[in-house]
C-alpha positions as a printed NumPy array, in Angstrom:
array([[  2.877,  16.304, -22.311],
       [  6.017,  18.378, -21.379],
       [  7.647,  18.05 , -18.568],
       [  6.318,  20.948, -16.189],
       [  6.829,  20.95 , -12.741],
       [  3.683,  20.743, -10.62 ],
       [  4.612,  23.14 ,  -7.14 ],
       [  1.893,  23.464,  -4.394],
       [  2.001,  25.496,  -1.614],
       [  2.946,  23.869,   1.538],
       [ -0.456,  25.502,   3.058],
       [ -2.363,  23.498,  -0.1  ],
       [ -1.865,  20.095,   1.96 ],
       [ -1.342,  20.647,   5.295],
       [ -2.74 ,  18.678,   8.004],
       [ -5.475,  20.8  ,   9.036],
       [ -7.62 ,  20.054,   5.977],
       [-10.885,  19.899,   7.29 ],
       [-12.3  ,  17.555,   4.923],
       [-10.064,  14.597,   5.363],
       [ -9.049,  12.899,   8.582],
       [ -7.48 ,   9.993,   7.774],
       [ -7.063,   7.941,   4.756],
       [ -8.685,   4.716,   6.035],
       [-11.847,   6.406,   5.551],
       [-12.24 ,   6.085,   1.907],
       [-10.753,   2.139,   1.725],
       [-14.185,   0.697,   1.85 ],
       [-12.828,  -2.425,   3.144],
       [-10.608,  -3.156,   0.046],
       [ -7.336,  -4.703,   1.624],
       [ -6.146,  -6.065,  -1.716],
       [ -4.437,  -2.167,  -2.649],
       [ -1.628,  -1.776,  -0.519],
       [  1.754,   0.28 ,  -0.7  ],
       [  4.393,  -0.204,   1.829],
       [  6.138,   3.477,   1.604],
       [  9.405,   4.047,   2.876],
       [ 11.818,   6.9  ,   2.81 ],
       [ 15.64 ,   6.621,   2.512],
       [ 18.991,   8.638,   4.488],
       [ 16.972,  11.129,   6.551],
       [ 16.679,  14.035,   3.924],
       [ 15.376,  17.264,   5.473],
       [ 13.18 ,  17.814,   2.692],
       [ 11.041,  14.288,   3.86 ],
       [ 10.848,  16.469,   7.209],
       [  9.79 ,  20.03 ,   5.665],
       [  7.389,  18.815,   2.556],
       [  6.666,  14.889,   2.131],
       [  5.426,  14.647,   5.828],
       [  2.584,  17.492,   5.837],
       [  1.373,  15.5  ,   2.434],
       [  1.369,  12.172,   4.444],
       [ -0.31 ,  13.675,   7.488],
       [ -3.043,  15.415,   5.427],
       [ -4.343,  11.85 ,   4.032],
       [ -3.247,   9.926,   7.471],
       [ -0.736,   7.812,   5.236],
       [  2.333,   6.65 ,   7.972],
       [  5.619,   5.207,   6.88 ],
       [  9.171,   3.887,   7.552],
       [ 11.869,   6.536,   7.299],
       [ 15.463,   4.24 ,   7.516],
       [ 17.582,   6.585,   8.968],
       [ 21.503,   6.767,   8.772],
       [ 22.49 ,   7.226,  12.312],
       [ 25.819,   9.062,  11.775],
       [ 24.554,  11.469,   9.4  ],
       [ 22.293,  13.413,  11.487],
       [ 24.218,  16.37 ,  11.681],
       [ 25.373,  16.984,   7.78 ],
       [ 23.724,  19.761,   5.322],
       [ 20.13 ,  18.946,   4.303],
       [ 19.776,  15.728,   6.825],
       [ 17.376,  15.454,   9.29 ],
       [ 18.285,  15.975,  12.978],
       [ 17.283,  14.505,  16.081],
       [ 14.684,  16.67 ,  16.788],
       [ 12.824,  16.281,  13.026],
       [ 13.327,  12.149,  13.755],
       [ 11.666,  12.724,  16.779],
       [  8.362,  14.752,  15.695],
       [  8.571,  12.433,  12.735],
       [  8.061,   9.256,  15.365],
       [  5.265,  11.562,  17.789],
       [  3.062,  11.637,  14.772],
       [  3.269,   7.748,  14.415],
       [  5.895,   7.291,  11.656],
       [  8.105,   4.304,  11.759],
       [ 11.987,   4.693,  12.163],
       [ 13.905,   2.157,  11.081],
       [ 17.966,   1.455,  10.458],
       [ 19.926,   2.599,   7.031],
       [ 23.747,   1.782,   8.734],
       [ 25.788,   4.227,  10.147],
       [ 27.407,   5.819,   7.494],
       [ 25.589,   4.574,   4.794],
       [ 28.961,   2.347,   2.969],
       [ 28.647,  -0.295,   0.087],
       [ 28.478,  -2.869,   2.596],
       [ 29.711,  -5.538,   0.415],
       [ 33.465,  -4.118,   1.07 ],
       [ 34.133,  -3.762,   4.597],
       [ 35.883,  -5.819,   7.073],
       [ 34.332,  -7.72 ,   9.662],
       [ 34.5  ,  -4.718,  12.112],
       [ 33.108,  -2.301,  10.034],
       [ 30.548,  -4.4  ,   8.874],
       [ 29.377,  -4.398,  12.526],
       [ 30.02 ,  -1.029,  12.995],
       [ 27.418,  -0.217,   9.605],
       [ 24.639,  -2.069,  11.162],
       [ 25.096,  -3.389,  14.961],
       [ 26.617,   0.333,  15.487],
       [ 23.447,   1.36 ,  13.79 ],
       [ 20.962,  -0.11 ,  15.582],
       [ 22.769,   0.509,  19.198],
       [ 23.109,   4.31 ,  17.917],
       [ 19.375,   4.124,  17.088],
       [ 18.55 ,   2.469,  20.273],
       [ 20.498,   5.13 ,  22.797],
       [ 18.46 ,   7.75 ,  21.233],
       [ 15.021,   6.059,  22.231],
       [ 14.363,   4.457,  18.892],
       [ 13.488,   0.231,  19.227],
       [ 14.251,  -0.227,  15.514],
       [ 13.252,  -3.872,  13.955],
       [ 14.178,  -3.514,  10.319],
       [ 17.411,  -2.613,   8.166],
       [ 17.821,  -1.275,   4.759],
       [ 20.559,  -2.006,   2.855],
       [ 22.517,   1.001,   0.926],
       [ 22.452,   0.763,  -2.565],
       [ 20.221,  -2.55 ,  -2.678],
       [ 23.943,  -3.96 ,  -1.852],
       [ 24.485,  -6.868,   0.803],
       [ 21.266,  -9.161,   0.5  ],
       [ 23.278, -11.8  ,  -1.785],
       [ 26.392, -11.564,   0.283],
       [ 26.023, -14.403,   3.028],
       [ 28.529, -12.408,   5.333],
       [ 26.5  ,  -9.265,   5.304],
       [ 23.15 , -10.977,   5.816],
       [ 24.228, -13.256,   8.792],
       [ 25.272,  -9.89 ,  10.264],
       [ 22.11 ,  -8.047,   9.315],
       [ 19.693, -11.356,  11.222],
       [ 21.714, -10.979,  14.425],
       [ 20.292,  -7.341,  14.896],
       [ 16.907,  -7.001,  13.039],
       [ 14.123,  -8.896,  12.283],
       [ 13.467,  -7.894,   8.838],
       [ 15.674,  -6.406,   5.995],
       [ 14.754,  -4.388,   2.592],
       [ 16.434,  -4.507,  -0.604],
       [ 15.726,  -3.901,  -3.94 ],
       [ 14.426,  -3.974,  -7.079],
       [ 11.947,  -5.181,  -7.687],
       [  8.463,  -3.331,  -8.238],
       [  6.57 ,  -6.13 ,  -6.066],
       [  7.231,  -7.813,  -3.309],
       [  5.552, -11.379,  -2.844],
       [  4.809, -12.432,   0.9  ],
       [  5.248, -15.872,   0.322],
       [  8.273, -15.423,  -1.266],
       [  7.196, -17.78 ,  -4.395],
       [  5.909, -15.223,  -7.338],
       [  9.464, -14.204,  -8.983],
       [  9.882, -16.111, -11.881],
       [ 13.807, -15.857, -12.538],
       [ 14.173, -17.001,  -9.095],
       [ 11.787, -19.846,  -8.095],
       [ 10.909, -20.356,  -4.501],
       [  8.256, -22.245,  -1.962],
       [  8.663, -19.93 ,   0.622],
       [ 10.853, -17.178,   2.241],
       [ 13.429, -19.095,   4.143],
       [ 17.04 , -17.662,   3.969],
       [ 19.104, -20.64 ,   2.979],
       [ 18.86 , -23.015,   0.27 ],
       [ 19.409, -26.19 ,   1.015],
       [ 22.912, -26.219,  -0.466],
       [ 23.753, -22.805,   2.141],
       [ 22.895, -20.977,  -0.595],
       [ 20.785, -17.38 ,   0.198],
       [ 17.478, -17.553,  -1.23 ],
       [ 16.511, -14.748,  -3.253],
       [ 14.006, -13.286,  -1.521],
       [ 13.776, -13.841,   2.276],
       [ 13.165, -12.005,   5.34 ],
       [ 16.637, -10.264,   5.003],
       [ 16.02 ,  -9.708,   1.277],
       [ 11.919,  -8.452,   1.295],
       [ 12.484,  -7.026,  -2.461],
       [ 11.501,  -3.129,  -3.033],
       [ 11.836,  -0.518,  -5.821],
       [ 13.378,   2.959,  -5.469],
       [ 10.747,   4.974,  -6.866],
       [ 13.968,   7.711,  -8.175],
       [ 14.766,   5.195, -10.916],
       [ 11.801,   5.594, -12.719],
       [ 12.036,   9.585, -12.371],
       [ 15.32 ,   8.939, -13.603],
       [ 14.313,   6.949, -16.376],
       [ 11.078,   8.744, -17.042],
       [ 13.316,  11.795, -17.816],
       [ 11.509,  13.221, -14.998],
       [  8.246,  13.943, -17.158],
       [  5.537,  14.188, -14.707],
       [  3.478,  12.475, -17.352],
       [  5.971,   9.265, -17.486],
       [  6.216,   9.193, -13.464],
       [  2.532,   9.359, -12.903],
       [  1.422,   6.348, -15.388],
       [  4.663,   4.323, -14.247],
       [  2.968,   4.87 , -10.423],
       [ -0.042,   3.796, -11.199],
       [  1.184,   0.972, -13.064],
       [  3.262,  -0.56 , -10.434],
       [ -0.02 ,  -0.314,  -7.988],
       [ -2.091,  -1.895, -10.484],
       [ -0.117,  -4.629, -11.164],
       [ -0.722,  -6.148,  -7.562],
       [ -4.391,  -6.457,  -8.674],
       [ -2.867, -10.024, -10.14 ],
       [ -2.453, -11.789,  -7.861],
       [ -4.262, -10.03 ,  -4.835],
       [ -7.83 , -10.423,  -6.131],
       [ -8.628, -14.084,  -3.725],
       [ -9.808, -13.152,  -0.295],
       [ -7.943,  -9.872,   0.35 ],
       [ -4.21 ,  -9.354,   1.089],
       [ -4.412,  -9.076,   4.593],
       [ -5.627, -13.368,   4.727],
       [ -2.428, -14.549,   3.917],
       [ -2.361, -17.991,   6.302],
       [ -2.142, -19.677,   2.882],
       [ -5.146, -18.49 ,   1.404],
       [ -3.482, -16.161,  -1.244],
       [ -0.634, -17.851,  -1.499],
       [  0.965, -15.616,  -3.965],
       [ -0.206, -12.118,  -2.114],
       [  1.936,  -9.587,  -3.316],
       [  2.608,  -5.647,  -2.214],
       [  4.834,  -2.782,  -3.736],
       [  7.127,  -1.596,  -1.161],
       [  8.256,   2.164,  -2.839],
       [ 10.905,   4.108,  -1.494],
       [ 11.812,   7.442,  -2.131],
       [ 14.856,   9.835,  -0.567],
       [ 14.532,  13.546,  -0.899],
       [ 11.602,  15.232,  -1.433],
       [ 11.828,  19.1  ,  -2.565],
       [ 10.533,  21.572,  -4.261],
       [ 13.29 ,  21.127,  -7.341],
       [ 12.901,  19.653, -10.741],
       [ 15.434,  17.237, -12.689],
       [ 17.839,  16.209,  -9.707],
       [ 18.543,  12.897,  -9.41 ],
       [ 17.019,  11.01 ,  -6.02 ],
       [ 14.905,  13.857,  -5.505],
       [ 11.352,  14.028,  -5.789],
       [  9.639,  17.263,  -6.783],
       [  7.306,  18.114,  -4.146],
       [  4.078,  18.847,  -6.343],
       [  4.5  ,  15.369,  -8.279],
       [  5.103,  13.342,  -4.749],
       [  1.379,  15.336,  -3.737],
       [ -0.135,  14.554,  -6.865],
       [  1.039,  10.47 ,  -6.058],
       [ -0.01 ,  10.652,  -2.659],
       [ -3.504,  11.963,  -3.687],
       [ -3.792,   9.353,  -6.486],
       [ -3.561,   6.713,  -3.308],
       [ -5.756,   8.306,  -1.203],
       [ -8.361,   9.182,  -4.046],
       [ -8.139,   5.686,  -5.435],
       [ -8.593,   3.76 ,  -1.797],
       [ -5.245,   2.135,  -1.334],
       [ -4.05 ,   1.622,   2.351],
       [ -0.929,   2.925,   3.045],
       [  1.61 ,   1.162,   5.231],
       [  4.944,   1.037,   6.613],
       [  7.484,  -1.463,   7.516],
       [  6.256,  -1.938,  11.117],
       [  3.052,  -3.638,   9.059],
       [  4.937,  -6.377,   8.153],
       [  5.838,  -9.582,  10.097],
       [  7.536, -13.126,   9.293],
       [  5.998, -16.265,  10.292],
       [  9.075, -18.572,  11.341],
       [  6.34 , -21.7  ,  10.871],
       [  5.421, -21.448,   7.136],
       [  8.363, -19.293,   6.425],
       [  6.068, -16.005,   4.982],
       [  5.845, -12.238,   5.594],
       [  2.452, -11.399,   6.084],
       [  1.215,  -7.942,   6.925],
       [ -0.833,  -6.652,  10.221]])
């Protein structure tokens, strides 16, 4: 199949489709297909052409916004953060100025992410969870002590699932998600390090063929069917002990072809319809919660 772009007219999936009102209606019940969406550095185009696509199925999710880049070409402002969070989307923290965090000094390091969630906070926002830039900072013990002083939760990446008892990733072996080893040691996966996948990777690797991106999609959905199929992801009190989700996150949605970190508008539709057509439940970061007694995420 070549590689053509798919472009829909923004009228095509707005919300006032009359024949779908929210995309709970079609789950029939079936809690084990779950996506965790989540949206990266506040692009305008997430504003102007993923969110009419998300409101026409009733999908919600986390856009991690970077406080201090509000005002720059192509960003979201205050005002498109704000409708974003009337019509029930989360907002969540992405640092100030979005730095490799690994590098800073002590101060800055606060600046990135206390600054973040105190700049988040003055404009009305009660943020819980932080996302790292670059899928940089979840190893470095120095980055994730600051991080668990101002959020509960923290994403990184990349991986294409994300086990909620933190014990499914083979290379890295695990009984639960609690931070430390016990040699002070960070744990691989933990409530500072809840493991996602950049979506734009694949687009980059798939050569952005629409063809490629679509079956790679799918894929990474399906393959939660594994270990999911017990008594339904949302009974995790140790009854599917290796419950895992895909937590996807994509950046700028537009309608361009071939650009790096940008998702062409018509392909993001087609994978939004694919979840709503195929009964998955769509949530965002707000969904998920850590149990400080067994030492697992588990989603509400």
């Amino acid at each position: 199949m070549t590689n053509v772009a798919v472009l829909l007219p923004i009228e095509s999936y707005s919300q006032s489709s009359s024949n779908i009102t929210s995309a709970n209606n079609n789950i029939a019940n079936n809690s084990s297909k779950i996506i965790i969406l989540g949206f990266d550095d506040n692009r305008k185009g997430d504003f102007t052409y993923a969110k009419p696509i998300l409101d026409k199925y009733g999908f919600k999710a986390t856009f991690f916004i970077i406080c201090g880049k509000t005002t720059d070409k192509g960003a979201m402002n205050w005002q498109d953060i704000a409708a974003m969070q009337r019509d029930g989307m989360d907002i969540e923290s992405h640092t100030m100025t979005h730095k490799h965090l690994n590098h800073l000094s002590a101060s800055a390091l606060n600046f990135e992410i206390a600054g973040s969630k105190q700049c988040l906070v003055s404009h009305g926002y009660n943020v819980t969870s932080f996302a790292y830039p670059y899928d940089e900072g979840a190893d470095n013990v120095t980055v994730v002590n600051t991080v668990a002083k101002n959020y509960e939760l923290a994403r990184s990446g990349s991986e294409p699932l994300m086990f909620l008892h933190c014990n499914g990733f083979k290379n890295h072996p695990q009984t639960d998600c609690r931070t430390y080893l016990p040699d002070g040691k960070l744990t691989y996966a933990n409530r500072y390090a809840i493991r996602s996948l950049s979506f734009d990777r694949y687009e980059i690797k798939d050569l952005f063929n629409n063809a490629s991106i679509f079956s790679d999609f799918v894929t990474i959905l399906n393959s939660q069917s594994n270990y999911n199929k017990a008594n339904g992801i949302t009974s995790l009190s140790g009854i599917v002990t290796n419950a895992a989700v895909p937590l996807i996150t994509f950046h700028n949605v537009r309608p361009v072809n071939n650009v790096p970190y940008t998702t062409n508008v018509g392909v993001f539709a087609e994978l939004m319809k694919y979840l709503h057509d195929n009964g998955y439940k769509v949530l965002d970061m707000a969904n998920l919660r850590y149990d400080t007694k067994s030492n697992t995420l588990h989603i509400t």
